[in-house]
N, C-alpha and C positions, 0 to 999 in steps of 0.2 A: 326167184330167190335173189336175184343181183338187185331188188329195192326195197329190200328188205337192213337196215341197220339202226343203227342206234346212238345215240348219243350220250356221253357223260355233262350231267351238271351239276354244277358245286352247290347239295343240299343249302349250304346258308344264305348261299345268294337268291335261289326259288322262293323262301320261307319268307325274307328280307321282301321282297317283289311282289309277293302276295300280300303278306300284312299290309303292305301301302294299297295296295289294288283291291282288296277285298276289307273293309271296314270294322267287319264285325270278327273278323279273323281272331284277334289279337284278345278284344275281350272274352271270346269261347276259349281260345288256347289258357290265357288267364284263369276262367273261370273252371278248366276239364286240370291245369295244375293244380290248384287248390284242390280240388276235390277229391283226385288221385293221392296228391301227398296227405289230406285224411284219412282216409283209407288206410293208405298204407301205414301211417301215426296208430289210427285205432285197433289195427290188425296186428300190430305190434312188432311191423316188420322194418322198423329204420334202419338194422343190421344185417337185413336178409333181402332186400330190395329195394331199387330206387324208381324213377320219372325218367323215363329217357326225352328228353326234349325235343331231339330231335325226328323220332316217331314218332310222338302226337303232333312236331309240326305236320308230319308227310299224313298222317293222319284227316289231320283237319284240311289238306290241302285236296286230299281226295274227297274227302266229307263236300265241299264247298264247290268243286266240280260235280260232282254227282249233281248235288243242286241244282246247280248252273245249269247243265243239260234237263233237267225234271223241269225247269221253268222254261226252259227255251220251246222244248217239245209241247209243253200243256197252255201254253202261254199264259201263265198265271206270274202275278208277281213277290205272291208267297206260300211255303208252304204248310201244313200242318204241322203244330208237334207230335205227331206221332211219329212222322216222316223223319224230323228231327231226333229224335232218339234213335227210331231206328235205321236209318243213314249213319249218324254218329257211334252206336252201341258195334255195326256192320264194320266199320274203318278200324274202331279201337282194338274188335277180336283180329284184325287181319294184319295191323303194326303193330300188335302187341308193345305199349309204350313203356308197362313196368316192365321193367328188367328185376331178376333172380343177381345178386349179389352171390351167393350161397348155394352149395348144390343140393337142394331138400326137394323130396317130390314132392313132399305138400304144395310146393309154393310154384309149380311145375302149369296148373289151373289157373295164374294170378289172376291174368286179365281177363278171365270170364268169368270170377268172382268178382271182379270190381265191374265190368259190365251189368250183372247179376242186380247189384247194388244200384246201376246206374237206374236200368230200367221201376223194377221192384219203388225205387225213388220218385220215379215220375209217377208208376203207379196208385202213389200212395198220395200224392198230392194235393187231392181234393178228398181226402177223407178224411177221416177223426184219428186216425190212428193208424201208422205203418204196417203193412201186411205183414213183416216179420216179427210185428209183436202180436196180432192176433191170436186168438185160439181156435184155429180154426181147421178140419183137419185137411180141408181144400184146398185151403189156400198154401198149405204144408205141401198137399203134392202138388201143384203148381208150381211153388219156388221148386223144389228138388226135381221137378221136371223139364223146365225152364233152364237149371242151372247144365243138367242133364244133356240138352237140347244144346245149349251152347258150345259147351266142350266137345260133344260125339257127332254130332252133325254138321249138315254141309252148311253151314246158315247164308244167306244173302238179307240184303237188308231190306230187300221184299218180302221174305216170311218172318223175319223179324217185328216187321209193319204188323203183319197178318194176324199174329201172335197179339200183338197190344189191342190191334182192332177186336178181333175176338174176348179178350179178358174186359173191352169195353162194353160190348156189345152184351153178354152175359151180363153185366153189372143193369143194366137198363131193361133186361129180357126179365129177369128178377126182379127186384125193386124190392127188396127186401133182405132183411141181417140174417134173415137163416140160412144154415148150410145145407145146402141139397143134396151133398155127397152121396150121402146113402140113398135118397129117394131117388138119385137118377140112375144108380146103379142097380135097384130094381127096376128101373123101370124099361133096364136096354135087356134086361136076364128075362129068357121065353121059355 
């Protein structure tokens, strides 16, 4: 136990030191504010929560060491977006950046509603249409399970990964617009 301690350091001076040292830092921070403060704009929460800045800096700063060590070890010089979201989606549940202004338990979920949003997003990327406007009733218990998954579970952003590979891998195992919901649930009932 006697080398075991710890050190204090001034949050803005890390964040400061990294956005010079790490490039792309500044435009994800940029572009994970913007899309927080939608959210929270569309959600209609301007008076019930804010961005805290400086947790999605600590955010991102863990996001970008994860990396770091993921490239060191695989010796690869980039990674997937899958890894990227879910590294990213991994950091945002564990800083939690929105802040609750207001004491509502509704708003108690925030960030794994806006994570929910983040991934659901990537999801939807290369399709005609967002999974949350589909009618579909699969892809319904997907989201509400997903969302489900985020809040009660232990998440790391290796079954996070796990989770978008599988919802990919399904996509390709099908190749096709119908819902199978029902036919696969026959077909697990003996």
């Amino acid at each position: 136990m006697e080398n075991v301690h710890s050190e204090f350091l001034r949050a803005d001076s890390i964040i400061i030191e990294y956005a010079q040292k790490e490039n792309k830092f500044s435009e994800r921070f940029s572009a994970l504010s913007k899309e927080i403060n939608i959210f929270i704009e569309k959600m209609d929460l301007k008076d019930k929560a804010v961005l805290n800045e400086l947790a999605l800096g600590y955010a991102l700063i863990d996001y970008f060491e994860d990396v770091h060590r993921l490239k060191v070890f695989h010796k690869v010089e980039h990674i997937n977006s899958i890894k990227i979201v879910s590294y990213t989606s991994f950091w945002l549940l564990k800083r939690k950046p929105i802040q609750m202004i207001t004491c509502e338990k509704e708003l108690i979920d925030i960030n794994e509603r806006f994570v929910l949003q983040y991934i659901l997003s990537f999801l939807s990327n290369k399709t005609k249409k967002h999974i949350l406007i589909r009618d579909n009733i699969g892809l319904t218990s997907f989201v509400e399970t997903l969302l489900y998954f985020l809040k009660y579970r232990l998440t790391t952003a290796n079954n996070i990964e796990m989770v978008l590979m599988a919802f990919f891998a399904g996509q390709i195992y099908q190749e096709e617009n119908e819902d199978l919901s029902s036919k696969l649930g026959k077909m697990n009932e003996e």
